[in-house]
C-alpha positions, -999 to 999 in steps of 0.1 A, spaced: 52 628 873 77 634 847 92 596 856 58 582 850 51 604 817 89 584 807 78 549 816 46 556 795 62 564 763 91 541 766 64 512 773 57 500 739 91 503 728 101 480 755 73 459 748 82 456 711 111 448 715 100 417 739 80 407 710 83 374 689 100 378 651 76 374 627 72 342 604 95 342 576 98 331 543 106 294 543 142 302 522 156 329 552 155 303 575 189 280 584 173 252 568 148 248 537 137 228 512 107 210 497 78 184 514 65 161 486 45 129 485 11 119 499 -1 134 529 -35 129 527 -62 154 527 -59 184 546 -24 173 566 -10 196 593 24 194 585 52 207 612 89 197 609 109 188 643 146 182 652 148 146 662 184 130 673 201 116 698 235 126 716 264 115 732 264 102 760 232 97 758 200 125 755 168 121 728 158 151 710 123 156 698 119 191 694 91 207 668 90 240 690 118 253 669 111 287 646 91 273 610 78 281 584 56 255 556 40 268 528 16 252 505 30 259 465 8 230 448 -16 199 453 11 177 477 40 199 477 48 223 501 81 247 507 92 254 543 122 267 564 133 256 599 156 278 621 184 251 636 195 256 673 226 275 676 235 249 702 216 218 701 227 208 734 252 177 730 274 163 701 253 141 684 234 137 653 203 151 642 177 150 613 147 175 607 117 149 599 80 161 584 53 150 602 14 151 601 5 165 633 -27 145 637 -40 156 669 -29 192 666 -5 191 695 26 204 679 46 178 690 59 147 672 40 117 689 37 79 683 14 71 656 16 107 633 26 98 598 65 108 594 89 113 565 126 118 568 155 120 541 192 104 536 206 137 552 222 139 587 228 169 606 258 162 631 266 189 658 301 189 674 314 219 700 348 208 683 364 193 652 375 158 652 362 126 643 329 118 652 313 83 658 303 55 651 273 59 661 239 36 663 209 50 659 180 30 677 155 10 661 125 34 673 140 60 648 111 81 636 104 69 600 128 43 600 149 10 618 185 13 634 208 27 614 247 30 616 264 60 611 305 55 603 329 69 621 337 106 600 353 136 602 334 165 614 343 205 618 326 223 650 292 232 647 268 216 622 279 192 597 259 174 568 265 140 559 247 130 531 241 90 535 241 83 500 274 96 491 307 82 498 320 95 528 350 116 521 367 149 522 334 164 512 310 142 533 302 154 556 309 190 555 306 220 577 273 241 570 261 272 581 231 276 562 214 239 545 191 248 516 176 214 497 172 194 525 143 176 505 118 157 524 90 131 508 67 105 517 
């Protein structure tokens, strides 16, 4: 009896602590920024990890922790927790999409948006690349990435820039990682 009485009280404790975390603000996750642009009326917006590694595996992946907040008419803030381990060495870019038919997954057809910033993963430091991106990116055509230096972990390169001893660079948390259509 007294076992049972035990297992009763320590029940919901067990159970809380099963729980999910809650939603938080878009700025505590590991990634955040801003989603501008037209969306059209009343757009689901969701953000998934899209890639692709070496050798060879595709990431799509919009099941990752989120967090999009409306602050004005076609401009939203959000967060997005990156993977602690993605998986494989490869590179990576979180893209904003419309989820059209409510499916929380990034299909075929849903209006996308994507930056000039790439996330590369590497279990070790070295150089990285080159690497071809495919010409069914989401949002965009085949792309070449140069060959770079990379720390382990995540790294940003910032397309834009020239790449150097800053470019890309090892990040732990990404704030900024602007996205618009």
């Amino acid at each position: 009896m007294r076992s049972l009485l035990l297992a009763a009280l320590l029940l919901p404790l067990t159970l809380a602590a099963c729980g999910q975390q809650g939603v938080k603000v878009p700025s505590d996750y590991a990634l955040s920024g801003s989603l501008g642009g037209d969306w059209g009326t009343s757009p689901k917006l969701r953000l998934a990890l899209v890639g692709t590694g070496v050798p060879v595996a595709v990431t799509n992946d919009s099941t990752i922790a989120q967090n999009v907040v409306s602050t004005a008419a076609n401009s939203w803030q959000y967060g997005f927790d990156l993977p602690n381990i993605p998986g494989v060495a490869g590179v990576y870019q979180v893209v904003a999409y419309d989820d059209a038919n409510n499916d929380a997954r990034l299909s075929l057809g849903e209006t996308v948006a994507r930056n000039r910033l790439w996330l590369v993963f590497s279990p070790a430091g070295g150089t990285f690349g080159p690497f071809e991106l495919p010409d069914n990116w989401p949002g965009g055509g085949t792309e070449l990435l140069p060959q770079m230096t990379v720390s382990r972990g995540w790294n940003l390169y910032d397309r834009s820039q020239a790449l150097g001893d800053a470019n890309p660079r090892a990040v732990g948390r990404i704030t900024g990682y602007d996205i618009s259509r």
